[in-house]
C-alpha positions, 0 to 999 in steps of 0.5 A: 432498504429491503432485503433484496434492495440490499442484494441488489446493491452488493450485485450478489457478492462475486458477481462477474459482469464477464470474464474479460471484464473485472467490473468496471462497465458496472460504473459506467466510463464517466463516471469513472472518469469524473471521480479520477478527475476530481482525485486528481484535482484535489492532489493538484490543489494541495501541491501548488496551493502549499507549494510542496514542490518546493527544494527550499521546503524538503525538510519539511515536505518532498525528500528525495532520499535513497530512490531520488539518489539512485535515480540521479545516479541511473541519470548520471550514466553511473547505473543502480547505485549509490544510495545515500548521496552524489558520492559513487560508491558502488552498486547497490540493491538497497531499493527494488529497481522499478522505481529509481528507474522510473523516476530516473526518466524524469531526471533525465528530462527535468534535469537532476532534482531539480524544482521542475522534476520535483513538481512532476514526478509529484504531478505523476504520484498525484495521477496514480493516487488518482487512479486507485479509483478505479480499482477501489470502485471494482473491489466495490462492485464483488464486495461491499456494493455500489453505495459502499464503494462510492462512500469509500471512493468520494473518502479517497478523492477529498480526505486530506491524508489520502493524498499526502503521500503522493505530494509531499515524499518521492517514494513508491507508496502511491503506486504501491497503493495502487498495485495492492488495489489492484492485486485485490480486485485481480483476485476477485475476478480471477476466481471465476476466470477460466483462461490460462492467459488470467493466471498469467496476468496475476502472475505478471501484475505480482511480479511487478509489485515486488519489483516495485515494493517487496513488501506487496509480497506479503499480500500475495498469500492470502490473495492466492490461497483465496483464489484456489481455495474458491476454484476448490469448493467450486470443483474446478481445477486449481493448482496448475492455474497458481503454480503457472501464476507463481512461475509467472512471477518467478520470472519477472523478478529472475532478471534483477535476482541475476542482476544481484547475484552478479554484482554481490557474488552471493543471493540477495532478495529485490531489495538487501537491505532488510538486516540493517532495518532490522538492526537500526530499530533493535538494540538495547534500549532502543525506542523502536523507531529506528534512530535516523542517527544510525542511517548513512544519510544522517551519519558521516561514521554511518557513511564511512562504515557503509563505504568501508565494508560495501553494502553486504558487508554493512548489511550483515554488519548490522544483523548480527548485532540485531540477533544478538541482541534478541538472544541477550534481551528477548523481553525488550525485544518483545517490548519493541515489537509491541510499541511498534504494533501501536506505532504502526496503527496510532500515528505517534510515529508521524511525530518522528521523521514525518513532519505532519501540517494541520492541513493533514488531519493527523489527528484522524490517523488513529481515529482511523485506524481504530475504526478498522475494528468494528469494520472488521467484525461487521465484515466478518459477522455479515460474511462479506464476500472475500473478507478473508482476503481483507483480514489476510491483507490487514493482518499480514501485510505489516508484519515485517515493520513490527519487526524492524521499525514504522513510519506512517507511510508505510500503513498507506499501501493497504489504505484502500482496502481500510476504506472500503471496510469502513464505508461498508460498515456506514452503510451497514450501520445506517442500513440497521438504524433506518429499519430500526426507526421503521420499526418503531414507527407505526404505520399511517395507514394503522393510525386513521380512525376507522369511520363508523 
């Protein structure tokens, strides 16, 4: 592929087909279309073929755990609350709301965990685990190319692991996938929008994230600062488009802030219980993971305690014993972090609360993850357009589980962007070994004898 074949292909980096589209007419409407399908398709097959939405199999596929709790309580008419059982044991802000709450439709409608809502909201997670498509294609499209991205895109419809989460565990890691795709390619087109009314969306669509996973919170700085820092070298203006984003999103979270500053009588964040995540993977001669033997679901004197002292009092109950703990044994402490960094990216953890079949390639789970690497620095050395928002988004994003304990799920949410890098980084390294064999041999027309 020639150089300018090659710029063709990538649609010279940034590129905006308008400003009212972010890119998806570059695909064309079928094409989108067939790709969502065949995703769909393929996350269908794996739910009836292995029959995952069974109630008979949840301890080794779906669990409903704390959201299908409080989504059963919203549907019992006993409102956000109760988190570890059918129990009523007050309100609770455990979860971020906008998830029990969509799953509580369901429930209202299947009936309360129940097979039949079981198998639909895996049905639902299977659509949006289908439809990260779509932004997938349109970060392609400013990024990495048409190739590179339809390379990532077919990854994502058939690679087994992509469709594990939204068919085996009733939780918000699809849609939060998606949300963090699509706060990526926002950004992209947002740094050439020039309407007040696209900041407002930005803001909107991160507010929304963060009711459905705060952790999506720390994507949002590298995706901001990208944003102005482009409007910056461009010399347009900046600062009021973000701080009117910000506000945006301020205001789209203030209602459950109020919701939990009302019923705690104290500020507590989207979700509260970060002091007793903190406090369940760090204490002496801890393993990192998070023991299931200190969690109220698995523990009776865990549930008697949660009970006794209320969520807040629980919560607080535990971080101290976290803090005291790192004041007495910062070393180990720093151990636990650095086993959690290679749990995070090895998937060793799948080994521990994550009951992984064969039919899941886990052994591709640190495959991939080391792949990042020179992905990254191809990216970085062929100065990818917005690779600082990649590297922000990778770097960043798990920062809080090195802290308190990792699972497997949680590396899913920036997946999509894993592998876009990944397809970039094939093109890329077939692209060299084509021109290297090019190079090397000779031409037929030097080659025919010359006529006397």
């Amino acid at each position: 592929m020639t150089t300018a074949e090659r710029r063709e292909d990538r649609q010279s980096p940034g590129h905006v087909d308008s400003v009212e589209s972010p890119g998806v007419r570059f695909w064309g409407r079928a094409t989108l279309f067939w790709m969502v399908f065949a995703a769909f398709a393929v996350r269908l097959f794996f739910l009836l073929v292995f029959h995952t939405y069974r109630l008979s199999g949840m301890d080794d596929y779906c669990s409903y755990g704390e959201v299908g709790n409080i989504a059963a309580s919203i549907a019992k008419g006993q409102g956000f609350s109760s988190p570890f059982g059918s129990e009523y044991t007050g309100p609770t802000a455990w979860i971020a709301p906008a998830y029990p709450y969509f799953f509580s439709l369901v429930l209202r409608i299947f009936g309360i965990m129940t097979q039949a809502s079981t198998a639909c909201i895996f049905v639902i997670q299977g659509l949006i685990s289908a439809l990260t498509v779509i932004p997938i294609l349109g970060i392609a499209n400013r990024t990495v190319g048409r190739r590179a991205g339809l390379w990532a895109a077919w990854a994502w419809i058939l690679f087994p692991w992509f469709s594990k989460w939204s068919v085996t565990w009733i939780w918000e890691t699809s849609l939060s996938a998606l949300l963090a795709a699509l706060l990526f390619w926002y950004a992209l087109w947002l740094s050439e929008a020039r309407t007040r009314k696209a900041w407002i969306g930005f803001g909107a669509l991160s507010g929304f994230a963060l009711l459905v996973n705060p952790a999506l919170a720390l994507l949002l700085p590298p995706f901001y600062a990208w944003c102005c820092y482009t409007l910056y070298l461009s010399k347009k203006e900046w600062l009021k488009p973000a701080l009117l984003a910000i506000l945006t999103c301020a205001v789209m979270v203030s209602p459950w802030m109020i919701r939990n500053r009302a019923v705690f009588r104290q500020w507590v964040f989207l979700r509260s219980n970060f002091g007793f995540e903190l406090g369940v993977g760090n204490y002496h001669n801890s393993f990192g993971r998070g023991w299931g033997g200190f969690h109220p679901t698995g523990n009776p004197r865990e549930y008697a305690k949660y009970k006794t002292l209320g969520e807040i009092g629980y919560i607080q109950n535990d971080q101290k014993a976290a803090v005291q703990f790192m004041r007495e044994y910062p070393m180990e402490f720093m151990t636990l972090i650095a086993k959690r960094i290679l749990y995070f990216w090895d998937g060793s953890a799948m080994g521990y609360r994550n009951r992984v079949a064969w039919y899941w390639v886990p052994s591709s789970f640190g495959v991939f993850s080391f792949l990042l690497l020179p992905a990254l620095l191809v990216a970085h050395s062929q100065k990818l357009h917005a690779w600082q928002m990649f590297f922000g988004a990778i770097l960043l994003y798990p920062l809080p589980y090195y802290v308190t304990s990792s699972q497997v799920r949680f590396r899913h949410i920036i997946e999509p962007l894993m592998v876009l890098l990944m397809a970039y980084a094939a093109v890329e390294a077939v692209n060299w070994v084509a021109s290297f064999i090019r190079s090397k041999v000779p031409s037929p027309a030097l080659s025919i004898p010359a006529e006397n």
